[in-house]
C-alpha positions in Angstrom: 148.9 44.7 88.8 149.4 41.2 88.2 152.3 40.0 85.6 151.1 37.5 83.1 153.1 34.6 83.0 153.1 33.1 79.1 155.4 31.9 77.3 156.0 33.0 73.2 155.0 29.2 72.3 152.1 29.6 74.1 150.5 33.1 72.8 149.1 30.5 69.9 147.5 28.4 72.1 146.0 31.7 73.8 145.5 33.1 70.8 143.1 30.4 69.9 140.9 30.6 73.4 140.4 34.6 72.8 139.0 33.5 69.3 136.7 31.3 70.8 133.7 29.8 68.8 132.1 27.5 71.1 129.9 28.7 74.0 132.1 26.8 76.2 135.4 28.3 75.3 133.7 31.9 75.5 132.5 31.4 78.8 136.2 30.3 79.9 137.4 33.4 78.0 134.6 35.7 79.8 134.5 34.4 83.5 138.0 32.4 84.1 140.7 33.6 81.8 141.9 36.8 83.8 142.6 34.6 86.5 143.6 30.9 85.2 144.9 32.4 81.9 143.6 32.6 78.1 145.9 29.4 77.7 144.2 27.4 80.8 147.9 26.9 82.1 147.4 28.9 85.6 147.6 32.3 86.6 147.0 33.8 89.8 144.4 30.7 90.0 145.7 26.8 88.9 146.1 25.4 85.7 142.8 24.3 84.4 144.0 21.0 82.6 143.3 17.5 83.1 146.8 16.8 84.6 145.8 19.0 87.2 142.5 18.3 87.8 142.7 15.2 88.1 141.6 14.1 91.9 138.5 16.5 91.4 136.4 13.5 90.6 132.7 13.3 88.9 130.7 16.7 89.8 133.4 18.4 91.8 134.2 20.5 89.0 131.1 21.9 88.4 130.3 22.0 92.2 133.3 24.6 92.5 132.5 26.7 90.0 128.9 27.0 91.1 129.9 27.1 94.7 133.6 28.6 95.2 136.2 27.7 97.3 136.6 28.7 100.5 139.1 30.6 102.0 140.2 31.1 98.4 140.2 33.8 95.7 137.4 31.1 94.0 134.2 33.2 93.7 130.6 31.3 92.8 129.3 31.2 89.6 125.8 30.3 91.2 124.4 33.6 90.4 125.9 34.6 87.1 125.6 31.3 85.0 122.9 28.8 84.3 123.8 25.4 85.6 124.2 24.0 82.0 126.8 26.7 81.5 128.4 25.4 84.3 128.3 22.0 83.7 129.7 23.2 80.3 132.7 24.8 81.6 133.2 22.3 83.6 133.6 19.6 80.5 135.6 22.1 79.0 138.3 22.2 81.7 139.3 18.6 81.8 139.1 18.5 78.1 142.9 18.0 77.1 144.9 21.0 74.8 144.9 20.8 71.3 149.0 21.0 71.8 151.3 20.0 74.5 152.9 23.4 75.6 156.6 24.1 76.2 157.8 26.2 79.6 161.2 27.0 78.9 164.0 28.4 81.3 163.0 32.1 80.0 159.1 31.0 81.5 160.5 29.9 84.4 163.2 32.9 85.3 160.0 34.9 84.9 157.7 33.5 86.8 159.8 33.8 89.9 158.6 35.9 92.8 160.4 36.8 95.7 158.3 37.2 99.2 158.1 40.9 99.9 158.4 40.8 103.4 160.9 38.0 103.9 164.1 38.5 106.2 166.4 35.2 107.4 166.5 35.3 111.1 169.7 34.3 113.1 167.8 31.7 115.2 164.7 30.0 114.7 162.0 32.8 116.4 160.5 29.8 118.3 161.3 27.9 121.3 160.6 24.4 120.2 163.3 22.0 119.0 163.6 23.0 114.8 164.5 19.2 114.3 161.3 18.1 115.7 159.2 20.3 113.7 155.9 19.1 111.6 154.7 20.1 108.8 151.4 19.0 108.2 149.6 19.9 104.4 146.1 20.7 105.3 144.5 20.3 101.3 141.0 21.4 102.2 142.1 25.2 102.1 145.5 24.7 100.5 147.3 25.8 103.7 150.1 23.6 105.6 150.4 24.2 109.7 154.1 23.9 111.2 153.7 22.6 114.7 156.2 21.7 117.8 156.7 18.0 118.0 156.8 18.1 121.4 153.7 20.4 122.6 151.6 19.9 119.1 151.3 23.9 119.3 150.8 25.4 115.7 153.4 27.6 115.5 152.8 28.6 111.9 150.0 28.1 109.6 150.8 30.0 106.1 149.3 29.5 102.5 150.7 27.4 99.7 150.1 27.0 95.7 147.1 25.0 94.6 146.9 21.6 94.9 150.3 20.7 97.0 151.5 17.6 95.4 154.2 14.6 96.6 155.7 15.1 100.1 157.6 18.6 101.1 161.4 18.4 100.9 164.0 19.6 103.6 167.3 21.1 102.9 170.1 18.4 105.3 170.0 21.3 107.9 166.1 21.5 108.4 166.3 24.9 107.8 164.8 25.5 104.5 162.2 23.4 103.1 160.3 22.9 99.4 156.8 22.4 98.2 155.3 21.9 95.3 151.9 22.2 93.4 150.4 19.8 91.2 150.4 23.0 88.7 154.2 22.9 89.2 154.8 26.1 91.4 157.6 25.3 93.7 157.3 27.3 97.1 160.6 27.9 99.6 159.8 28.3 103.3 162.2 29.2 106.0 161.7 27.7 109.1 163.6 29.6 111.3 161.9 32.7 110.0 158.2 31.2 109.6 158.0 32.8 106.2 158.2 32.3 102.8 161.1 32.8 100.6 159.9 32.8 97.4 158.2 30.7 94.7 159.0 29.6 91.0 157.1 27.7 88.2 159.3 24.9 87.3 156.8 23.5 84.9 152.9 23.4 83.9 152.1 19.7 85.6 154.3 18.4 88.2 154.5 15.0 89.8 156.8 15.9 93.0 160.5 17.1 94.3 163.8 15.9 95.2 166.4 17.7 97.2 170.2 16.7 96.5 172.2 15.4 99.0 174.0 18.6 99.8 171.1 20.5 100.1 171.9 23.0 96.9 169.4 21.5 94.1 165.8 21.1 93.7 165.1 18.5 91.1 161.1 18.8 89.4 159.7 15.8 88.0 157.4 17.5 85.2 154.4 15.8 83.3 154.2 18.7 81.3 156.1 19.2 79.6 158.0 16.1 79.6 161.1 17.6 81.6 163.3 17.3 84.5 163.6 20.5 86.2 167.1 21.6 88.2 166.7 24.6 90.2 169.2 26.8 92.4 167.8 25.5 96.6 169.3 28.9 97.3 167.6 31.1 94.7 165.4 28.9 92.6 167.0 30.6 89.5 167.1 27.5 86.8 170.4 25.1 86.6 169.4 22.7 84.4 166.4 21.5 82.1 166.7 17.8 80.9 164.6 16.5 78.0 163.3 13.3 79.0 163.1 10.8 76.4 164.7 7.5 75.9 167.3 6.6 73.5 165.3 6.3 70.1 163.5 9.9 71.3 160.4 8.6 72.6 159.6 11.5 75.1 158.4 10.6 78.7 156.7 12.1 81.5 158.5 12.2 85.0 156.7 10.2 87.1 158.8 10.1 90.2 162.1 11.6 91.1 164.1 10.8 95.1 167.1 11.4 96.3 169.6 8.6 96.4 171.7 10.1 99.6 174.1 7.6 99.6 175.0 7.7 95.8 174.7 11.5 95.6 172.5 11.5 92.9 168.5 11.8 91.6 167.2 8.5 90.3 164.1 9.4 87.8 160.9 6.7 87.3 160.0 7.4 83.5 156.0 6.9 82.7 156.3 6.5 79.4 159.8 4.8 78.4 161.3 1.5 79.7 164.3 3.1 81.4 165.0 4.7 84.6 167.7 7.9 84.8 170.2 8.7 87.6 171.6 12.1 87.2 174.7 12.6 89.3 174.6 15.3 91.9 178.3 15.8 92.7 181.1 14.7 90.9 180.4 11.6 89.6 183.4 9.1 90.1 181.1 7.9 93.3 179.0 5.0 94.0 176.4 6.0 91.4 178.8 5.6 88.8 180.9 2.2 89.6 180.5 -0.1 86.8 180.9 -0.1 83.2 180.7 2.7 80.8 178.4 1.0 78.1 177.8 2.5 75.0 173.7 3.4 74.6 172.9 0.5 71.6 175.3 -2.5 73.9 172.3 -4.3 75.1 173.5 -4.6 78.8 171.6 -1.9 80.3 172.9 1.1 81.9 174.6 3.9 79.8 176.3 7.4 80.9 177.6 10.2 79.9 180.8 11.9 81.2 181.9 10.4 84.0 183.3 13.9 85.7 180.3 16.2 84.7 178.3 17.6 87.5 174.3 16.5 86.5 175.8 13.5 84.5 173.2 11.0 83.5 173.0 7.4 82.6 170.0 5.3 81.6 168.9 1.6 82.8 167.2 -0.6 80.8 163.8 -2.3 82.2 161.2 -4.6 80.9 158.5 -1.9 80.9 158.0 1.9 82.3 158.2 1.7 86.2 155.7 3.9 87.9 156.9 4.2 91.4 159.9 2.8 93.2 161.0 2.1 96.9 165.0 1.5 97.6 167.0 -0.8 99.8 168.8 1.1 102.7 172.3 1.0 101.3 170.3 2.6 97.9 171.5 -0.2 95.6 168.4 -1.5 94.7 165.4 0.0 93.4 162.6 -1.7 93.6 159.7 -1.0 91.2 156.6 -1.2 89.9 154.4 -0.5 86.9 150.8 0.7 86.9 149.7 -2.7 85.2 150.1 -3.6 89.1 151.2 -7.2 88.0 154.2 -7.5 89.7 157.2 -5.9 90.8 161.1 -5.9 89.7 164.4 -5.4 91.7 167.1 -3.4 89.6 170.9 -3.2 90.8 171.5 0.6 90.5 175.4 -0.5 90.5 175.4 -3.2 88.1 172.2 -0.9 86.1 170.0 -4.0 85.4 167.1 -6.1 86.3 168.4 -8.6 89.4 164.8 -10.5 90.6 161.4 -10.4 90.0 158.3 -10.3 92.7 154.8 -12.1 92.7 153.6 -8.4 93.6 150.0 -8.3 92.2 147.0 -5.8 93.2 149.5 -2.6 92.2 151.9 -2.3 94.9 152.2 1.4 96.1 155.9 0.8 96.8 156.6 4.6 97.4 154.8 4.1 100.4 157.2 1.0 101.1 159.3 0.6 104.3 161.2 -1.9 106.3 162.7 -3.0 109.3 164.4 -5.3 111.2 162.9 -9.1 111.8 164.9 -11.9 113.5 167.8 -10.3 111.9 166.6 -10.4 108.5 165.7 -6.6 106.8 162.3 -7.3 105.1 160.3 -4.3 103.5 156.7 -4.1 103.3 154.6 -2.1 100.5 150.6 -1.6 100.4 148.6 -2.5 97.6 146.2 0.0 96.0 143.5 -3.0 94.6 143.4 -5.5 96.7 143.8 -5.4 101.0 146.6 -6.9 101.6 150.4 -6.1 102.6 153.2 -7.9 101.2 156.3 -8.6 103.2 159.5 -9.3 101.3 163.1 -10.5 102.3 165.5 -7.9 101.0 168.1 -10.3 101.5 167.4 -12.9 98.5 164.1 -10.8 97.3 161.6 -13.9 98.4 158.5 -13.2 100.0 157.9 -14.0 103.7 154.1 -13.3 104.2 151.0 -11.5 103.4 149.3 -9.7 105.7 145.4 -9.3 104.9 143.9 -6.0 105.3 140.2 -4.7 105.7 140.6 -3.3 102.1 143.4 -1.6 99.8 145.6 1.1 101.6 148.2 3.8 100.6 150.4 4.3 103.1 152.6 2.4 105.7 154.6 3.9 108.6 157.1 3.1 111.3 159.3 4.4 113.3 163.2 2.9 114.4 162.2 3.1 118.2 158.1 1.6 117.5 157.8 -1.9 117.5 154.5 -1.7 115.1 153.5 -0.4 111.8 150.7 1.5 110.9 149.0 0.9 107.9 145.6 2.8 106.2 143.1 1.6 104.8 142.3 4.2 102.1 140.0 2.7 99.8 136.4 1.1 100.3 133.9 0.7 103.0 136.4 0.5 105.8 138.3 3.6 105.4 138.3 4.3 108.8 140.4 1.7 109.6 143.6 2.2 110.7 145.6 -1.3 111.2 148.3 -1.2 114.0 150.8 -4.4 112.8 153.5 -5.9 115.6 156.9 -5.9 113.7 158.3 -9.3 114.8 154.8 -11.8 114.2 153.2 -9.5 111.9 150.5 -9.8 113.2 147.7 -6.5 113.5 148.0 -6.0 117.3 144.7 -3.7 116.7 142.7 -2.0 114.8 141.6 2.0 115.3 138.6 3.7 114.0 138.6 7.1 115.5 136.4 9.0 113.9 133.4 6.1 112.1 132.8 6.5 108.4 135.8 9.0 107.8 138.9 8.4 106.1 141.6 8.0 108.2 145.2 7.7 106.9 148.7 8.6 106.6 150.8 8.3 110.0 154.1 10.3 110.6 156.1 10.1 114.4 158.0 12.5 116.0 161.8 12.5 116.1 161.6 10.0 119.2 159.4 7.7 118.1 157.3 8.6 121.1 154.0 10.0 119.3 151.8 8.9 116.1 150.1 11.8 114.5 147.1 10.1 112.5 145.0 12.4 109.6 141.5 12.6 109.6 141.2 13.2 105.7 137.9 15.3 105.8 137.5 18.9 104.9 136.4 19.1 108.6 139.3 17.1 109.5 141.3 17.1 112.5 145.5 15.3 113.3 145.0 13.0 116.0 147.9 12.6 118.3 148.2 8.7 119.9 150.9 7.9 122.1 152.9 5.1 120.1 153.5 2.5 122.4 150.0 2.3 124.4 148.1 3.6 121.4 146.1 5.8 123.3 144.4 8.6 121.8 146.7 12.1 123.5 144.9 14.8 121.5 142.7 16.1 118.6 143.9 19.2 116.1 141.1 20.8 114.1 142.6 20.8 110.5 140.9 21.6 107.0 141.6 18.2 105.4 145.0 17.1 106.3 146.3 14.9 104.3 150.7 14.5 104.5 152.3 15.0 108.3 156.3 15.3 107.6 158.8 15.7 110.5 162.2 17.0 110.1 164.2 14.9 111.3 162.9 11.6 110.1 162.7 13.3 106.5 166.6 14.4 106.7 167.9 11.5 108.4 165.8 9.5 105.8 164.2 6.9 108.6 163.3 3.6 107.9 160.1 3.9 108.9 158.6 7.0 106.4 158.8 6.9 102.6 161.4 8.8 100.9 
C-alpha cells in the first residue's frame, strides 16, 4: 500500500480534479491520478505542473505518455488512448493550477520515508579513496553512478527522484551526500554504505540545495510554494520554514540558495523581489553580520534581525531581482545577474549594497562562474547563455580584461587549481559538440574537442588531483568520457544514460576554484 501524501489545503484542489468536467481533466483523473495524484502535485510518479515540466519541450510530453519511460514505472498510453487524448492530456499537464498550493511542515514530516534496508557501515565497503569519489547524475533513466576517481570503476549505480535538479550537496566529511528533484524530494545517500538513507518532500517545485557549513542543515530553495526550506542533515525532520517575501509582502520564489563557507551562512537569490537574504547558520556575531544593524524602511540596504539567533536573516537591497550569483573567494562579494541578461552587479555582502556594475550582456550564467590566478591578478570568467562568448573580469577593481569568442552560447566552465586550461561547452546551437579547451594565462583556446560529432557535449568535472577531465556526452545513449588533463588525450569511454552533472568530493567540500558552488 502506498500512503497518499496531500495536504488539508490541498484536498480542494483534489477535490476539484475528481469532479472533473472536461474530457481532459477526466482522463487525468482516470489514467494518471493514482500515481501523480488527484491534485497533479506528485505521488509515487512527479508532479505534473508546469514548474516541473518544464525542460520537456514541444511534443515530449505527449511522446511519454504515448510511449513510457524506460526503466521507469511510466507505462504507454499508445494502446489505451487515441492520440488526441493524448495530445489532450498532454496540454492539460503544463496547464498551470487554478491556486498556488501550500506544503506545510505537517506535509513534509509526512512525507518522510526511511530506506528499509539501510545500515551505516564503520568504513566505506569500497577500496577506493571516499574523497575522490564521483557522482555522476545520469538524467536519461533518473539514476546517478558513484565511481572511483582513480580506476573510473562504477562502484554504485542506485535510483533517484524524478527529474534531479541543481548539483548534489556533500556533508564537510564526504560522507553523506543530498539530492534533490525538481518536484522537491530531497534524497540522503551514504557513501560509505552505498545506500540510501532516506528521502523527504521539502516542497512541490524546487530550484536546488545548500548544505551549511557544519554539515547539520539542508537548506531548499522552493518555487512552490514560495519558501525556504531548513531541514535536519541528520534526519531530514523540518527545522525551519521561511516565508519568502520582501519587506512590503511581495512573495518570491527561491531562485538559488549556496553556501557562504566562510561567513557561515545561506545567501538566497530572490526571483521575484529586489533583495537578496542571508540567513545565519551559526551564531551570528560572525563575518556575515559585521556592519550596521539598519532598520528595514533606512534606505541603506541591508537589514537583520537578532543578531544572536541561530537562522537569523537580513535582507540587501538591489536594483532588480538577481537570478543567479557567483562569489569572490573570500565570499564578500556576490556577484549577480538578472534574467533580462543586460548586465551584471557586484554587491558587498559586508557593507549589504550594490559596489560596481558590469557591461555583462547576452545573460551571463554566472553560477557556472570560476576564476583563477593570471599574472597575479584573480580574474573570474562566466559563460553567456545568448550569445558565444566568455567574459573575463578583474575581481580586483571589477573591470573587464577580455572576451573570449566562442563557437556559440555555453553553460558551463571548469578548471581545476593544478590545470593550466579551462574548459568551456558549447551548449546551445549547431556546434554543440564543441568543447573549447582555454590556456589560463593568454586566454587563448589551446583546442577545440568534438568527441562524439552532432552530440551535445558539456559539463567537465576533475578528479581531486587535477590529473583527469571527465567530459558528458548529454545523450540518452550517452557515455562520460575520461581525457587526461594535461595532454588532452582521450583515456576512456563510460556508457551512461544521459549524463548530465559529474561532482567529485573533494573539489565540492573543499569548494575549488575551478567548479561552481
Amino acid at each position: 500500500m502506498i500512503r497518499r501524501i496531500v495536504s488539508s489545503s490541498l484536498f480542494i484542489l483534489a477535490a476539484s480534479v475528481a469532479q472533473a468536467q472536461t474530457p481532459a481533466e477526466n482522463l487525468y483523473a482516470e489514467h494518471c491520478s493514482d500515481c501523480h495524484g488527484a491534485d497533479r502535485l506528485g505521488g509515487t510518479g512527479p508532479a505534473l505542473i508546469p514548474e516541473t515540466l518544464k525542460r520537456m519541450r514541444g511534443p515530449a510530453v505527449s511522446k511519454v505518455i504515448r510511449n513510457g519511460r524506460v526503466a521507469t514505472q511510466m507505462p504507454a498510453f499508445s494502446d489505451a488512448l487515441a492520440q488526441e487524448e493524448i495530445t489532450a492530456l498532454a496540454d492539460f499537464v503544463k496547464t498551470p493550477l487554478a491556486r498556488v498550493p501550500t506544503w506545510t511542515a505537517h506535509d513534509i514530516q509526512l512525507s518522510l520515508t526511511p530506506a528499509a534496508d539501510y545500515e551505516p557501515a564503520d568504513q566505506p565497503v569500497f577500496k577506493a579513496d571516499p574523497l575522490n569519489v564521483f557522482l555522476v547524475v545520469e538524467t536519461g533513466d533518473h539514476h546517478v553512478s558513484v565511481l572511483d576517481g582513480k580506476t573510473f570503476e562504477r562502484l554504485d549505480r542506485f535510483a533517484t527522484p524524478f527529474a534531479v535538479h541543481g548539483g548534489p550537496k556533500f556533508t564537510p566529511d564526504g560522507r553523506y551526500v543530498f539530492i534533490m528533484s525538481r518536484d522537491s524530494w530531497v534524497q540522503k545517500y551514504d557513501l560509505w554504505s552505498l545506500k540510501e538513507v532516506g528521502r523527504v518532500r521539502a516542497g512541490l517545485n524546487s530550484r536546488n540545495i545548500a548544505i551549511s557549513k557544519d554539515g547539520r542543515w539542508v537548506a531548499v530553495a522552493n518555487y512552490l510554494p514560495r519558501t525556504l526550506t531548513i531541514l535536519s542533515a541528520a534526519d531530514l525532520k523540518v527545522s525551519r520554514i521561511f516565508d519568502v517575501a520582501d519587506q512590503d509582502g511581495v512573495p518570491s520564489r527561491v531562485s538559488a540558495v549556496y553556501q557562504a563557507p566562510h561567513r557561515d551562512s545561506f545567501i538566497l537569490a530572490l526571483k521575484d523581489v529586489a533583495e537578496i537574504w542571508e540567513i545565519a547558520t551559526g551564531p551570528s556575531t560572525g563575518p556575515a553580520w559585521q556592519g550596521p544593524a539598519v532598520s528595514e524602511d533606512s534606505g541603506r540596504g541591508a537589514a537583520r534581525t537578532s543578531s544572536q539567533e541561530l537562522f537569523a536573516h537580513r535582507r540587501i537591497k538591489v536594483s532588480e531581482p538577481i537570478d543567479d550569483f557567483f562569489f569572490d573567494p573570500a565570499y564578500r562579494h556576490l556577484i549577480g545577474a538578472a534574467r533580462s541578461g543586460k548586465k551584471g552587479v557586484v554587491v558587498d555582502l559586508t557593507i549589504g549594497r550594490e559596489v560596481a556594475e558590469l557591461p555583462l550582456s547576452g545573460m551571463p550564467h554566472l553560477g557556472s562562474g570560476i576564476s583563477w590566478m593570471r599574472g597575479g591578478k584573480r580574474v573570474m570568467a562566466t559563460p553567456h547563455l545568448r550569445e558565444g562568448k566568455l567574459s573575463v573580469i578583474d575581481v580586483g577593481d571589477w573591470s573587464p580584461v577580455t572576451t573570449i569568442k566562442t563557437d556559440g552560447p555555453g553553460f558551463f566552465l571548469r578548471s581545476h587549481e593544478n590545470s593550466r586550461f579551462v574548459w568551456a561547452d558549447v551548449f546551445f546551437g549547431p556546434n554543440k559538440d564543441a568543447m573549447h579547451v582555454i590556456d589560463k594565462q593568454t586566454l587563448k583556446i589551446e583546442k577545440t574537442l568534438r568527441p562524439v560529432p552532432g552530440a551535445t557535449v558539456a559539463h567537465v568535472e576533475f578528479d581531486r588531483y587535477g590529473r583527469f577531465a571527465l567530459v558528458s556526452v548529454w545523450e540518452d545513449d550517452g557515455a562520460v568520457i575520461v581525457y587526461d588533463a594535461e595532454t588532452l588525450e582521450e583515456l576512456k569511454r563510460l556508457p551512461m544514460r544521459k549524463p548530465s552533472g559529474k561532482y567529485n568530493v573533494w573539489n565540492k567540500i573543499t569548494f575549488s576554484e575551478g567548479t561552481s558552488h
